[in-house]
C-alpha positions in Angstrom: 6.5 28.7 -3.4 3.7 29.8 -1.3 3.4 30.7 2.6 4.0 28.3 5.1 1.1 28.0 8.0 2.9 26.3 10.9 1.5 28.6 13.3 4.8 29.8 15.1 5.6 33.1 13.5 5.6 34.3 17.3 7.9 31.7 18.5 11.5 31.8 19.4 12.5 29.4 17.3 11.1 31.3 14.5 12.9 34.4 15.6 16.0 32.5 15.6 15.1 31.6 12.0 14.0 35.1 10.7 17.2 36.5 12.3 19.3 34.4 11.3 18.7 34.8 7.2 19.0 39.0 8.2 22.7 38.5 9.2 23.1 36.9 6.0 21.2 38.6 3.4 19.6 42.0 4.7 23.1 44.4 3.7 21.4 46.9 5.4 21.4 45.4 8.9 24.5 46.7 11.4 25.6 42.7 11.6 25.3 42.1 8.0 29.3 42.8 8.5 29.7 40.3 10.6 27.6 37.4 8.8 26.8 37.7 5.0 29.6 40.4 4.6 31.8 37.6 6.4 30.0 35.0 3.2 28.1 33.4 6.0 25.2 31.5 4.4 22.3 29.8 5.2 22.0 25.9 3.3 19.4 25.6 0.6 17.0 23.4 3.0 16.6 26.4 5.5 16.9 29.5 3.2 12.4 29.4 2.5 11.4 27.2 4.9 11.1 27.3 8.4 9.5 23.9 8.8 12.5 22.3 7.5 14.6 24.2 9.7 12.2 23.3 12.8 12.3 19.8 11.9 16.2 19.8 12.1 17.0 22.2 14.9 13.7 21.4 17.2 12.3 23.4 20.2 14.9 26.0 21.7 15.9 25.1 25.1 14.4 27.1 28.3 16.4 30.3 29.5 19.1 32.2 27.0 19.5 30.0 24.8 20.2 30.7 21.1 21.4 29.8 17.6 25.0 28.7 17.3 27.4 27.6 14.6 30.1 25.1 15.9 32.1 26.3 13.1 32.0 30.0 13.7 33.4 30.8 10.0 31.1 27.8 8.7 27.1 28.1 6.9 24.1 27.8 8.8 23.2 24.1 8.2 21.7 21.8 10.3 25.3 20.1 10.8 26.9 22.9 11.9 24.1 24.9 14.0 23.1 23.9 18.2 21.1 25.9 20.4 23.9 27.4 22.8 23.6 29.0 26.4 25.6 32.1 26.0 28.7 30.6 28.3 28.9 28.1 25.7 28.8 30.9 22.6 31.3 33.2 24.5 33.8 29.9 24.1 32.9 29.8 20.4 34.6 33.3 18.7 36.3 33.8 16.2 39.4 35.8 16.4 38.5 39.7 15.5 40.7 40.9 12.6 42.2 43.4 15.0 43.0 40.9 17.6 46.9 41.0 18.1 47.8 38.1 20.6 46.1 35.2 18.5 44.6 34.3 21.7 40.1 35.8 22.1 39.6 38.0 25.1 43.6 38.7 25.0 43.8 42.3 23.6 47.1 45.0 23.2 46.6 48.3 25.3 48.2 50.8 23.5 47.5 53.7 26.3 49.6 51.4 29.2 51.2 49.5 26.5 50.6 46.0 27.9 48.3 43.0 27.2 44.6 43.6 28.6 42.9 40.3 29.6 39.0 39.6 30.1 36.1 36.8 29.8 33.1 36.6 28.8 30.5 34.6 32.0 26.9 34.7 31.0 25.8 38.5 29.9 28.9 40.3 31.8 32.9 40.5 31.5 35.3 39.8 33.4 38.4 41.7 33.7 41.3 39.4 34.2 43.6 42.2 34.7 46.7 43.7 32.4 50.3 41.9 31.8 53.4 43.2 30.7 54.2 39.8 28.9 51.9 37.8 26.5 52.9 34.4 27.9 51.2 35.6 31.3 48.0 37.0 29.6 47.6 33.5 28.1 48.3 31.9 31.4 45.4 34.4 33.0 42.8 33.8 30.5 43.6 29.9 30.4 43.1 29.8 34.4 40.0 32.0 34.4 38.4 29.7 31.7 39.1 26.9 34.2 37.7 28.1 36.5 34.1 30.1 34.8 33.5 27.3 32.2 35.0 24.6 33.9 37.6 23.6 31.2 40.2 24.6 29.0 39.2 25.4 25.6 
């Protein structure tokens, strides 16, 4: 298959593309891990052509927006990808294998020995404070997400 010309090599949206097969493919990258380690794929239609994945994801919104999989342990594919603001990718983690409560952001302090609570708003955390008892972490995180993202999740 030869080149594509679709004049957007400089684009975002073509960023987002070239990125995105990295994670999956290039071992050598620090987030392969995290992606293609994970056996995070990218569908046939997208793997060797950006014009199909244009066609099915469209322009990037304005402002820090950026490729998202609903499905956070699902394949890049055009029914499982959005263009997120970062508030709406902080809401969309999966749980880290080290992750002890079963709740994200809810973490096990072994230096004070209680839980240690914080939320990701737009590039920054927010510390929510530590809690003896796991039930009250919960209740923490679940009333900070109120009130940062405006619901529950």
């Amino acid at each position: 298959m030869g080149r594509e010309i679709h004049g957007m090599h400089r684009s975002p949206e073509y960023r987002s593309w070239e990125s995105m097969k990295t994670r999956c493919y290039n071992v050598n990258t620090t987030q392969y891990c995290d992606w293609g380690g994970r056996g995070i794929e990218v569908c046939e239609r997208w793997l060797n052509s950006f014009k199909n994945f244009y066609q099915d994801m469209g322009d990037r919104p304005q402002g820090k927006y950026s490729l998202d999989r609903i499905n956070v342990n699902g394949n890049y594919e055009p029914t499982n990808c959005r263009w997120a603001s970062r508030t709406e990718q902080a809401r969309n983690q999966r749980l880290f294998s080290t992750n002890t409560s079963g709740t994200a952001g809810i973490y096990w302090c072994t230096l004070r020995k209680k839980w240690y609570v914080r939320l990701g708003v737009g590039e920054k955390y927010i510390d929510l404070g530590t809690y003896s008892n796991i039930d009250d972490a919960i209740k923490a995180r679940k009333a900070a997400e109120e009130k940062y993202w405006g619901a529950s999740v």
